[in-house]
C-alpha positions in Angstrom: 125.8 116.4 139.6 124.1 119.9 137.9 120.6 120.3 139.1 119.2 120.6 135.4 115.6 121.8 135.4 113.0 123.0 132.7 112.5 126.5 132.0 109.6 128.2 133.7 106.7 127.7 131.4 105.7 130.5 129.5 102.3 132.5 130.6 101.0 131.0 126.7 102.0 127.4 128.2 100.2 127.8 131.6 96.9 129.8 130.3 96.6 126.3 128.6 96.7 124.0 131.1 94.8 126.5 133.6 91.5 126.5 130.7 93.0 122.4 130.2 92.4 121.9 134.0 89.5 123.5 134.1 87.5 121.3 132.1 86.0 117.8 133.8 86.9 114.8 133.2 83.1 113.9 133.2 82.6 116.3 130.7 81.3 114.0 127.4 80.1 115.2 123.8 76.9 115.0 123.4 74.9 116.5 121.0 73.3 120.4 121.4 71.2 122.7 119.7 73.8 124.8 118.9 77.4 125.8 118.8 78.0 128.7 120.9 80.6 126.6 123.0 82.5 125.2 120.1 82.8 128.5 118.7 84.3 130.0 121.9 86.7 127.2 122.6 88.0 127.8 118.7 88.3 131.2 119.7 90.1 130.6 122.5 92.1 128.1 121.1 93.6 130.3 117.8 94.4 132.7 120.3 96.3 130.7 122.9 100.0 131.0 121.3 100.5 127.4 121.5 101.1 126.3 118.0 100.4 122.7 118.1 97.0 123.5 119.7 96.4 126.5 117.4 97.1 124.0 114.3 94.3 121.5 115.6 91.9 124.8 115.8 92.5 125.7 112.2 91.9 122.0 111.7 89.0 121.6 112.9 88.0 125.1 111.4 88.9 123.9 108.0 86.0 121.0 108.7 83.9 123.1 110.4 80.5 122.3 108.6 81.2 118.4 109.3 82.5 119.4 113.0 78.9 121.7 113.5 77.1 118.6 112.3 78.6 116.1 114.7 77.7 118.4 117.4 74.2 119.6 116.8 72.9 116.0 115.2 71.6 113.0 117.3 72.9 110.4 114.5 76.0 108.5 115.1 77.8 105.7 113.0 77.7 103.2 116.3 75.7 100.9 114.4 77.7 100.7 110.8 81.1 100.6 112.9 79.6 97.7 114.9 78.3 95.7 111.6 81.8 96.9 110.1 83.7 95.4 112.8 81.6 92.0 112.6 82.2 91.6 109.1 85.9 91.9 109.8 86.1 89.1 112.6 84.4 87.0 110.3 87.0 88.0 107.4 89.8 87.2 109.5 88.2 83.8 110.5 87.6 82.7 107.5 91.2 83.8 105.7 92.5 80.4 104.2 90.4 78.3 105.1 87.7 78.3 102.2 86.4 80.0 99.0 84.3 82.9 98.2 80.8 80.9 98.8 81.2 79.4 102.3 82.1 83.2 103.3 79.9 85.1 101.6 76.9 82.7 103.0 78.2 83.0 106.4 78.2 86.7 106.4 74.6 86.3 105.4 73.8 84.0 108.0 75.6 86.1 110.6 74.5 89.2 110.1 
């Protein structure tokens, strides 16, 4: 049986998972005063010669002003995506089972 192995990865490949490694896994978003960080990892990131990894850079460059906001505002949608999620369960309770009223008052009454 032929001993088939991968090419050696190339030195784009393993600058990647070095500055991949790096990171902690404890590490969590959270917002900051500013961007400084973001703006050096997008740096680093157009620049790594991986293409998939580059493509999510220009990405997230394309959205940039919505990307800057996420990071340097304390609002989140937690709350919408919880009453969002409610309303669902209750949508999926109720399919069949009776009109437009008795669902319509029991959103009310639930939420």
């Amino acid at each position: 049986m032929d001993d088939q192995r991968s090419p050696p990865p190339s030195s784009a490949t393993s600058r990647f998972e070095r500055r991949h490694s790096s990171r902690t896994s404890s590490h969590r978003a959270r917002p900051t005063r500013s961007c400084r960080s973001f703006e050096a990892w997008l740096g680093e990131a157009r620049a790594c010669e991986v293409s998939a990894v580059e493509t999510f850079a220009e990405g997230l460059e394309q959205d940039g002003a919505a990307v800057r906001a996420a990071l340097t505002t304390p609002w989140r949608d937690a709350q919408a995506e919880d009453q969002i999620t409610k309303l669902k369960l209750l949508k999926r309770q109720m399919y069949g089972r009776a009109n437009f009223d008795l669902f319509r008052r029991r959103v009310l009454l639930t939420i």
